[in-house]
N, C-alpha and C positions, 0 to 999 in steps of 0.2 A: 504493500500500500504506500508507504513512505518510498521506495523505488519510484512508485508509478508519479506521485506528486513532482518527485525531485526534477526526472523526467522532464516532466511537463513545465516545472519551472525554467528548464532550460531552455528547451524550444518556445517558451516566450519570451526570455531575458534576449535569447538572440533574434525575436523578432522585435521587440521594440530596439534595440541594439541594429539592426539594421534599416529601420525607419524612423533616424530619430529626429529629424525634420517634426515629422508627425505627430510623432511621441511628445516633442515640446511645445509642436500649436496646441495640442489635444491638453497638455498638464496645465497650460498657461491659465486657464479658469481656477483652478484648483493652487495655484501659486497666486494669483492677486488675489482669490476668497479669502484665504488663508493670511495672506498679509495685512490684506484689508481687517480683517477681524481683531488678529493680533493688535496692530497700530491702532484702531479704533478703539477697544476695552482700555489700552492703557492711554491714551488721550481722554478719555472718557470716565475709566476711572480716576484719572488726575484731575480733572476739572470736578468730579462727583464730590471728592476728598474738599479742595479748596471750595468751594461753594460750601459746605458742610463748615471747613473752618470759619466761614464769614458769618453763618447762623451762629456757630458757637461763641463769636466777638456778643452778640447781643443775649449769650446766656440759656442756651440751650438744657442747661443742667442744673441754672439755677431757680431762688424764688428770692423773689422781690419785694420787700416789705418798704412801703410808703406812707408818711404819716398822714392823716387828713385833720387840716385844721379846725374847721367849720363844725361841729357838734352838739347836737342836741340830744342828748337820752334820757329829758328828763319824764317817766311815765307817772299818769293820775290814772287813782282808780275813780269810779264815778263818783261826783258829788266833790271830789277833793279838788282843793286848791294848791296852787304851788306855793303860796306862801308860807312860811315856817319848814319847806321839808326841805329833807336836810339832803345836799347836791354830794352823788357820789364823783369824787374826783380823781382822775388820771394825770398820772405822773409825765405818761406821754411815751414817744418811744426813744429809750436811754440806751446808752452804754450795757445798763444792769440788765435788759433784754435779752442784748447780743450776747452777752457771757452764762445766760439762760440758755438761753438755747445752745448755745455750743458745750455747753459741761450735760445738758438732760438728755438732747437726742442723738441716735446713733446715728452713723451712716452720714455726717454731715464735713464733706472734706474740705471746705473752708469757708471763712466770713467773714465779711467784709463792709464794716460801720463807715457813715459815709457823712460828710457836711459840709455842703456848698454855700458859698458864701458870693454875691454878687458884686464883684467887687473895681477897683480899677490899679493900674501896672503905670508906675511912674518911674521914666530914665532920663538923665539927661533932655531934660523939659520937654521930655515927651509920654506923651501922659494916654492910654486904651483901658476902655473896659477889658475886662477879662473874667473868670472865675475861679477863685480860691477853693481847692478839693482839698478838706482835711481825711484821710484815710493811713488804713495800714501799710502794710508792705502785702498784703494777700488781695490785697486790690490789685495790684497789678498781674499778679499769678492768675486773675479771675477775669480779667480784660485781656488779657494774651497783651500787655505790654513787654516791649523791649527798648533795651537801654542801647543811644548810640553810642553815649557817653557816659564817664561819670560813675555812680554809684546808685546803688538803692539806699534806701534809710535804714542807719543799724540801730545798733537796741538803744544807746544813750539819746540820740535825736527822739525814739518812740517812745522812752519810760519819761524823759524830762521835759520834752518838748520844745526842743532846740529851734532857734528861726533860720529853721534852712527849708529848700525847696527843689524840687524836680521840677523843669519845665518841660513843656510840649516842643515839638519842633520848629513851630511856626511862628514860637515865643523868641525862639533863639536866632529867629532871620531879622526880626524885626529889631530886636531890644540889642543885640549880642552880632551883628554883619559881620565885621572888624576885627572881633577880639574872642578869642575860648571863653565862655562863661562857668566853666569850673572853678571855685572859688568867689567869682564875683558877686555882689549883693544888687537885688533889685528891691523896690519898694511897692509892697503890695497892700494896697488901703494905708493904715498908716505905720506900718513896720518892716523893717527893713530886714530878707529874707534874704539866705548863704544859698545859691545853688549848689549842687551837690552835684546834679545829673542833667540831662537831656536824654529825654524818649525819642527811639523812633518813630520818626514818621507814621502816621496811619492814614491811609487814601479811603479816604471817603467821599464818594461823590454826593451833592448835593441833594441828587435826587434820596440817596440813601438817607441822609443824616435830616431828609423830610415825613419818609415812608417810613423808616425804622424807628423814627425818636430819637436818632442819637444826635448827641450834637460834637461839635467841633471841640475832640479831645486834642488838635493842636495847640489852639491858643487857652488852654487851662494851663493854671499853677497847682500845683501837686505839693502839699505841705504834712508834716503830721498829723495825724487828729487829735492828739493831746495838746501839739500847739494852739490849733485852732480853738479850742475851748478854755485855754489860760490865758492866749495875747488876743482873741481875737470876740468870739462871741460861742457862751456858754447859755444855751435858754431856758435851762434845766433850772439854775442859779435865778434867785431874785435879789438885783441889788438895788442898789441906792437907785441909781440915776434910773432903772424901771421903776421906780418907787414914784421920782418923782415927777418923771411923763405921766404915770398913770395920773399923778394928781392934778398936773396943767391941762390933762385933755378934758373936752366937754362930756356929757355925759353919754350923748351917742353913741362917743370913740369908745368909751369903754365897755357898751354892752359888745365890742365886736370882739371875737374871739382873738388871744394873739396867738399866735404862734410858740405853744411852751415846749416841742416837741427839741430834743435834745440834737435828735439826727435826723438828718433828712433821706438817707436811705438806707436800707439793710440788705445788702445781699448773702443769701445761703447758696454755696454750691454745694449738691448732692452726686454721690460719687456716682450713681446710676439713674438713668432717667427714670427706669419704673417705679423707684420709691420718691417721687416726687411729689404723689397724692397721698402718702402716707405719713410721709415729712411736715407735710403743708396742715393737713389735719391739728398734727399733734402741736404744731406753731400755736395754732388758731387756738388750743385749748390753753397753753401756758399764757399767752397775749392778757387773751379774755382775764383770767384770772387776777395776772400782776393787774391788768390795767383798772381791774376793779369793774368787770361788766359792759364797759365803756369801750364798743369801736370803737377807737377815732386813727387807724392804720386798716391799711389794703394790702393785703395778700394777693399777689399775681403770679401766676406759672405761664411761660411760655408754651400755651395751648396750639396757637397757630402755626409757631416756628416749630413744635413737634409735628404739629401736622405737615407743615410743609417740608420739614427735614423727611416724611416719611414719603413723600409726593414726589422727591427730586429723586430719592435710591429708585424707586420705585418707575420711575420716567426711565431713569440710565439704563436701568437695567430692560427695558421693554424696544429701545432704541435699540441697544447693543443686541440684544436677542434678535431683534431682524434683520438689523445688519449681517448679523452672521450667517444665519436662517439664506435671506437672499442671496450674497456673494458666495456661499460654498452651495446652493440650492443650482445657479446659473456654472457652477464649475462640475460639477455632475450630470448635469445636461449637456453642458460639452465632452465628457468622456461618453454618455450614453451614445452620443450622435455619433464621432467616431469612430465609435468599437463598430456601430452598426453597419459603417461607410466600408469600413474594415473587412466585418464578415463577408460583404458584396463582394470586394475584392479579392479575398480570399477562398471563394467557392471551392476550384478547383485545390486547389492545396488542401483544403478539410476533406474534399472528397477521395483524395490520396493519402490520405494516413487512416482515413477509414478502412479503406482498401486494403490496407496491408497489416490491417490488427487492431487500428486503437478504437478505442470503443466511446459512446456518447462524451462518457464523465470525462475522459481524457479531452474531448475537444472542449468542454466547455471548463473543466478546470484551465486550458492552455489560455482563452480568450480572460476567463474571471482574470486570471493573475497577470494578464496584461494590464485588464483594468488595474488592479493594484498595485503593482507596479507604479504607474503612471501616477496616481494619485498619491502613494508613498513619498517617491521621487519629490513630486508637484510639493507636496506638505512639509517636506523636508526644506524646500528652496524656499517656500511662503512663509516658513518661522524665519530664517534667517533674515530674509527680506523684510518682513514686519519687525522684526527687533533695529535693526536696522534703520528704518520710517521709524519708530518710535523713537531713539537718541537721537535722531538728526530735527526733529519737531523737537527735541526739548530743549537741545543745543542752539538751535537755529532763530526757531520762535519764540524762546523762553515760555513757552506755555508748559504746565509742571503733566508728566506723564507716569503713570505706575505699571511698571510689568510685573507680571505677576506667572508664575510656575502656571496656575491653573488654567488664565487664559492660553496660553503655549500647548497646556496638552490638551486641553480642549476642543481648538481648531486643529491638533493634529490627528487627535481622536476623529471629529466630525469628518476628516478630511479622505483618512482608511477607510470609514463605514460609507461615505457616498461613492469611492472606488467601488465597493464591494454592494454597495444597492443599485448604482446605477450599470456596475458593466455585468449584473443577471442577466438581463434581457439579452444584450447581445450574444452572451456565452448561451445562453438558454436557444436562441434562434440559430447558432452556429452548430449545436447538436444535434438540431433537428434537422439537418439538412439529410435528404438523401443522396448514398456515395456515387451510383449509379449517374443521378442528373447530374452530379456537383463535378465528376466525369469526365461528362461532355460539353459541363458551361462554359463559356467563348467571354 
């Protein structure tokens, strides 16, 4: 049996071996399916990846605790008046929060206390709005920042509250053209702050920093959060001079709520998306509690951006699937068509080795393993070639591309089996010939 194969393998090797003109129009489907495929998954997967990292800049894994200032929960039962009852009060969202939740729930791989201050950046009498970020060092770990320059803030700047600052990039075109701003002090509101760092750059297009909320992390200052709440504004703290606005304002101004809330944002990142509605729950129960009953903070999950984080795998992969589908679909139909062109021509030759002993299986084993062959061959030259297009697209284009083992054996998998689905037919209709006519075919 392994005789008769071997056989057979030979008098195909040396027929495609002496038509290989043919043999390479005929593989040529089957070497761009295959490249195409290859080159496409990992241009595809590299764009799938990056577009994934751009959802994860806006927190794909995190939740978002925002304070709301505006509150009313004062409830009557019927008949009652609100006069004499006694107002349950909220401390607001604090520090003592964020260190709640991060010492009670599990599963919570970083967080990151936040407070923005509107403020303005004075150099060499030149004077811009900008905005003062009091945060940790795990805010940047949670924003995918990087440093072009400089340093991150170590433990003396975070425990003491040192007046130094990480700027944006766009802070350092403006204020800093001329001169390295490491070491140098810029004046922000009214205190004069040590840079330390510059972030890189982050591109964000307009339209984005419209549609996604985020706004222009270039021209922010980046300062400790302990500084911000010693040299700058603690809301948690009632002092003198709230004391004595609240007494110069009319009576209006003071029915309106201020603003007591310590921080202005909270972010939790959770090490896995799925416990993000479990996370978020058990938030909501500790909140309520510290806060005494009293919402007055918003609990957000990125709903959408899961959604649509599961929309874009989900796209690529339906793209990529017909890409492949198609280009090895159209290279299988060129092997079909030639084997068949093939057995026309080969009548008489099948009708002479019938003649002289070989039997059905033998001719149409000889025709199958041509097809494979051919498509072997074809899938062999279509990986090289597509890896190939894939480094020169990421070299060339800088567009980021991922190869990967399993696209590679995949198209070379898909590429043996449509040899072997598509050259049946022919090998099937080459057995069937009778020796007699095949004989005397002209």
């Amino acid at each position: 049996m392994y005789q008769r194969i071997l056989a057979n393998f030979d008098i195909a090797l040396e027929a495609v071996l002496a038509n290989k003109l043919r043999s390479l129009l005929t593989g040529l489907g089957i070497i761009f399916g295959v490249a195409a495929v290859i080159a496409m998954m990992a241009i595809g997967s590299g764009a799938q990846e990056e577009i994934l990292e751009q959802i994860k800049l806006v927190g794909v894994n995190n939740i978002v605790i925002t304070p709301i200032v505006e509150q009313e929960e004062s409830k009557l039962e019927e008949g009652e008046s609100d006069e004499g009852k006694e107002k349950n009060l909220s401390s607001g969202l604090t520090m003592l929060d964020a260190r709640s939740i991060e010492d009670i729930i599990p599963g919570i791989q970083k967080i990151s206390p936040e407070v923005i201050i509107d403020t303005y950046i004075i150099k060499n009498a030149f004077r811009r709005s900008a905005k003062l970020v009091g945060v940790e060092n795990n805010y940047f770990d949670i924003s995918g920042f990087e440093l072009n320059e400089g340093n991150f803030f170590n433990e003396v700047h975070l425990d003491y509250g040192k007046p130094v600052c990480i700027i944006g990039k766009s802070i350092k075109s403006k204020f800093f053209s001329k001169e390295d701003p490491i070491g140098k002090k810029i004046k922000v509101g009214n205190h004069w702050l040590k840079v330390v760092g510059v972030l890189e750059e982050r591109h964000i297009s307009t339209k984005s920093i419209s549609n996604l909320g985020i706004r222009d992390y270039n021209m922010d200052v980046y300062t400790p959060l302990k500084t911000v709440l010693i040299r700058y504004e603690n809301r948690s703290l009632v002092t003198e001079a709230a004391i004595k606005l609240f007494n110069r304002s009319n009576p209006e101004e003071r029915e309106k709520s201020p603003n007591y809330h310590q921080l202005d944002r909270l972010v939790i990142q959770v090490a896995e998306t799925d416990q993000l509605n479990g996370v978020v729950q058990v938030i909501s129960k500790i909140l309520k509690r510290k806060h005494k009953n009293i919402v007055d903070y918003e609990i957000s999950i990125p709903e959408l951006l899961l959604k649509q984080q599961q929309r874009t795998k989900s796209i690529f992969n339906f793209v990529l699937g017909a890409i492949a589908g198609i280009s090895l679909l159209v290279g299988g139909i060129g092997i079909m068509n030639i084997m068949l062109a093939s057995v026309l021509e080969r009548i008489k030759e099948i009708g002479l080795r019938m003649s002289v002993g070989a039997k059905k299986a033998d001719i149409a084993y000889q025709f199958l393993l041509e097809a494979v062959m051919i498509s072997v061959s074809g899938g062999l030259v279509g990986v090289i070639l597509g890896i190939a297009i894939a480094i020169g697209v990421s070299e060339l284009a800088e567009i980021p591309t991922i190869l990967s083992f399993f696209s590679i054996l995949l198209s070379f998998g898909v590429a043996v089996t449509v040899g072997v689905v598509f050259g049946y037919t022919p090998a099937k209709r080459a057995a069937e010939q009778d020796p007699i006519t095949s004989l005397r075919y002209e």
